[in-house]
C-alpha positions as CSV (number, residue, x, y, z in Angstrom):
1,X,0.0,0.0,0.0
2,X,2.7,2.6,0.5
3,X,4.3,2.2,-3.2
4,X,1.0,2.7,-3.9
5,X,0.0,5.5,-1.9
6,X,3.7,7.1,-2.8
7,X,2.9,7.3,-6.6
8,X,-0.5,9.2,-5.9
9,X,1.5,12.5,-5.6
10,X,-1.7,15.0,-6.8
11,X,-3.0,12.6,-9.7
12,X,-6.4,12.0,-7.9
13,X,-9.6,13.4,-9.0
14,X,-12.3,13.9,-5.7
15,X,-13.8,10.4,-6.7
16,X,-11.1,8.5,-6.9
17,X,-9.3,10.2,-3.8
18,X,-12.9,9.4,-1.8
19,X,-12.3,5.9,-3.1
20,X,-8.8,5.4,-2.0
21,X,-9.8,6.9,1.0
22,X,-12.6,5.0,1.8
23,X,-15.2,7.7,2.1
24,X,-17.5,9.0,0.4
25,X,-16.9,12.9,-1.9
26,X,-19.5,14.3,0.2
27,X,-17.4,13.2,3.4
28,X,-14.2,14.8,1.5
29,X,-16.4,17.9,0.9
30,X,-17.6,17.7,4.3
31,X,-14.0,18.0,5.8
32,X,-13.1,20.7,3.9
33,X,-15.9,22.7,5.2
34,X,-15.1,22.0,8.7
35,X,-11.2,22.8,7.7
36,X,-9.8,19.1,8.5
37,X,-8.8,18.8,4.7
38,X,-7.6,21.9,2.2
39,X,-9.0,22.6,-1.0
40,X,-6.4,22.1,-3.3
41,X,-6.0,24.8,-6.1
42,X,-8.5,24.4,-9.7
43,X,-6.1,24.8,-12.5
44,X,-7.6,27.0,-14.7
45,X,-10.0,25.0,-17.3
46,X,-9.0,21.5,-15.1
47,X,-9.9,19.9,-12.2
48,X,-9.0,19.5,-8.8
49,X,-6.3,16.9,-7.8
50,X,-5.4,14.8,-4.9
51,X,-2.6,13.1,-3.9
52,X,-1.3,10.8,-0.7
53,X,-0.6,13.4,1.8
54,X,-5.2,14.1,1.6
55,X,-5.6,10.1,1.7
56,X,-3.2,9.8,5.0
57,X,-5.3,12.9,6.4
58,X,-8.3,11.3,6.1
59,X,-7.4,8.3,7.0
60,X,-6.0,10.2,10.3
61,X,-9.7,11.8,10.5
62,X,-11.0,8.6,10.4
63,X,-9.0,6.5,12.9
64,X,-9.5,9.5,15.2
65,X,-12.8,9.4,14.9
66,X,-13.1,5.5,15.6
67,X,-11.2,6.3,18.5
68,X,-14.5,8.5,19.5
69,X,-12.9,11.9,19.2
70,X,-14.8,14.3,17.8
71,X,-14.3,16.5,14.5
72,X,-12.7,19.6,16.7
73,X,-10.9,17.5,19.0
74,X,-9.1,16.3,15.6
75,X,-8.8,19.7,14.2
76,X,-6.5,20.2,17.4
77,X,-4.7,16.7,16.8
78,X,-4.1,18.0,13.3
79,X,-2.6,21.1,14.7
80,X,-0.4,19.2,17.0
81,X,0.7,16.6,14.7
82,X,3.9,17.8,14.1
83,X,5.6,16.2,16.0
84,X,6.6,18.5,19.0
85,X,3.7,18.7,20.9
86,X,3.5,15.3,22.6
87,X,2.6,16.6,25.7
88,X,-0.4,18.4,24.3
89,X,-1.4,15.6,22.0
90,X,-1.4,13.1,25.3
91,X,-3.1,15.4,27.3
92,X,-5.7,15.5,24.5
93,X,-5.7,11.6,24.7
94,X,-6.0,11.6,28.6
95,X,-9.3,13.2,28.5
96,X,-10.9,11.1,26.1
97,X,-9.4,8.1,27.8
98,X,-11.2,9.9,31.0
99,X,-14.5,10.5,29.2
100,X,-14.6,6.7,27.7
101,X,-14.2,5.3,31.0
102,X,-16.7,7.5,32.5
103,X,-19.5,6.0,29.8
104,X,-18.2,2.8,30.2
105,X,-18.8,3.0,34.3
106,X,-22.5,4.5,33.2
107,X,-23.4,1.7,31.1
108,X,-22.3,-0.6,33.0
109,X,-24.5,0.3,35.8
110,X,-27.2,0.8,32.8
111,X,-26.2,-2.9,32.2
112,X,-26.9,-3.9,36.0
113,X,-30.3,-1.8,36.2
114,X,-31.7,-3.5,32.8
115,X,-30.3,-6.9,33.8
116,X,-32.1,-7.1,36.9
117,X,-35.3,-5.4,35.5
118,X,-35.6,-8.2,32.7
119,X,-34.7,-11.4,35.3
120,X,-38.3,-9.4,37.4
121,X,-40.2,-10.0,34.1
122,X,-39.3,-13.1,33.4
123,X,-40.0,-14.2,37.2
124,X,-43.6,-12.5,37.7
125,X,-46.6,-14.8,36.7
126,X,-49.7,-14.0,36.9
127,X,-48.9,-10.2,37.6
128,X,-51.5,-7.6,35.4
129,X,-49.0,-4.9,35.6
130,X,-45.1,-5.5,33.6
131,X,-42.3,-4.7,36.4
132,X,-40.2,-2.9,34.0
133,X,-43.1,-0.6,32.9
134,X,-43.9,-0.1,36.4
135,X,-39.9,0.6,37.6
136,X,-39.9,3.4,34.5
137,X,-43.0,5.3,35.9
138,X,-41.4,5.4,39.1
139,X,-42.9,6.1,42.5
């Protein structure tokens, strides 16, 4: 993939860039707007090209984001991504590494509550009124 990706230079037009980079053009467009990817320069009377410098970017955008950080959380990666801002780029990490485990401690008590809901359901017969509805409504 990188002799590949190293002959792309800026040969790509938007739909074959979106293909390499396995998005869509109206994800391409989409960063652009929200500044995570350039618009390169229209030739006059040609098109737009890409090349593997915009694949690896949104290839970055899109490991980032599978990583559940969002759009400006990356814009700030992107900022810091060269190279001497470790620190900053950790920090960054740190948070989301703090935020994750905070939804992960919410769902699993979400887990717990829904668990033990279901085993009162399945362990009421003859009852007219459904324990889960009746735990929702609440006192």
């Amino acid at each position: 993939m990188e002799n590949k990706l190293g002959r792309l230079k800026n040969s790509l037009t938007i739909g074959a860039f979106a293909q390499a980079a396995e998005v869509n053009v109206e994800t391409i467009r989409f960063y652009q707007r929200k500044g995570l990817l350039s618009e390169p320069d229209k030739p006059l009377g040609s098109i737009r090209r890409y090349g593997d410098r915009d694949v690896a970017r949104v290839r970055f955008v899109k490991s980032a984001q599978q990583l559940g950080f969002s759009l400006d959380e990356i814009l700030e990666l992107l900022r810091l991504q060269d190279g001497t801002h470790c620190d900053e780029a950790r920090g960054l990490a740190e948070l989301k590494l703090s935020n994750v485990q905070q939804k992960l401690a919410e769902l699993t008590r979400m887990e717990a509550v829904l668990a033990a809901l279901v085993r009162q359901c399945c362990a009421t017969t003859g009852e007219v009124a459904c324990p889960l509805i009746a735990a929702l409504k609440g006192p």
